[in-house]
C-alpha positions as CSV (number, residue, x, y, z in Angstrom):
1,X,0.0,0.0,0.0
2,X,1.7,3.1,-1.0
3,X,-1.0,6.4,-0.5
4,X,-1.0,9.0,-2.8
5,X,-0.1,12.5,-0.9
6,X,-0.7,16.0,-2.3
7,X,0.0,17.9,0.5
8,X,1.2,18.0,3.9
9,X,1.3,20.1,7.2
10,X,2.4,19.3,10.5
11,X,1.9,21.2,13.9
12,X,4.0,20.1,16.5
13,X,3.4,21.5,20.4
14,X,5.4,21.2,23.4
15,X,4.4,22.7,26.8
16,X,7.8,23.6,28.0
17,X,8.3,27.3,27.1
18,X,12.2,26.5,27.4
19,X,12.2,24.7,23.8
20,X,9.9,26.9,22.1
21,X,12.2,27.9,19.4
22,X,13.1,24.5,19.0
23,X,9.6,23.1,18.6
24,X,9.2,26.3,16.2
25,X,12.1,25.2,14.3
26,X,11.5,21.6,14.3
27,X,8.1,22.9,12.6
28,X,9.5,24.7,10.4
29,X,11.7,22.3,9.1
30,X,9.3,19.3,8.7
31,X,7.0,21.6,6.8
32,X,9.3,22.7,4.5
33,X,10.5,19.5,4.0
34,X,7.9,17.4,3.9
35,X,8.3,15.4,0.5
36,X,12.0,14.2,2.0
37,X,10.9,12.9,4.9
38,X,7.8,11.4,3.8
39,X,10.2,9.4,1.0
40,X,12.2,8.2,3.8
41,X,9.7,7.1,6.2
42,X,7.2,5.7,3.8
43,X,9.4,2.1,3.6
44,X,8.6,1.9,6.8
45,X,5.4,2.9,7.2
46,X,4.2,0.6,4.5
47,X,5.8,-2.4,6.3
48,X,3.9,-1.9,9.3
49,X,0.4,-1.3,7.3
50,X,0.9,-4.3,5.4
51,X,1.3,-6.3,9.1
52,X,-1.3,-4.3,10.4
53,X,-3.7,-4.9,7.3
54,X,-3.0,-8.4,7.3
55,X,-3.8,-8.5,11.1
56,X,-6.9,-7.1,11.1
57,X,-8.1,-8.7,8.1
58,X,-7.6,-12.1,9.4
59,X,-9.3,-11.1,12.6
60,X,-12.3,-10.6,10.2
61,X,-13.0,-13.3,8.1
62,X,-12.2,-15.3,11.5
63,X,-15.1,-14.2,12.6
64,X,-17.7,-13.5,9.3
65,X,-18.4,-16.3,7.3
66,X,-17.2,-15.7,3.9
67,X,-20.7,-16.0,1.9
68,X,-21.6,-13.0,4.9
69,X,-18.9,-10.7,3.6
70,X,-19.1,-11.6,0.1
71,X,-22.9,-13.2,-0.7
72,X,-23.3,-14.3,-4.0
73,X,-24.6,-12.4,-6.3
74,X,-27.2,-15.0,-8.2
């Protein structure tokens, strides 16, 4: 699974007024620089979606019968 992204923004907070440039900056740079780190991360990402999807897909036909999820269309 590889989604499709147009556009991203973060906002990061922090509640200690000590590192308030740094959470600035640290916003700064992940919004400028987006498309880099979302190349980087998305190997990742994708590997724990896939274990993830798998997961909870075999939770579900566990549980529904398969002619539930998918009845026959005759």
């Amino acid at each position: 699974m590889r989604p499709d992204v147009g556009g991203m923004k973060s906002y990061l907070t922090n509640d200690n007024p000590d590192s308030r440039d740094l959470t600035e900056l640290g916003n700064r740079f992940t919004n400028q620089n987006w498309r880099l780190l979302y190349r980087e991360f998305l190997p990742y990402a994708q590997e724990n979606w896939s274990r993830i999807g798998i997961r909870v897909a075999n939770k579900i036909f566990l549980k529904i019968p398969y002619d539930v999820l998918f009845p026959s269309m005759s």
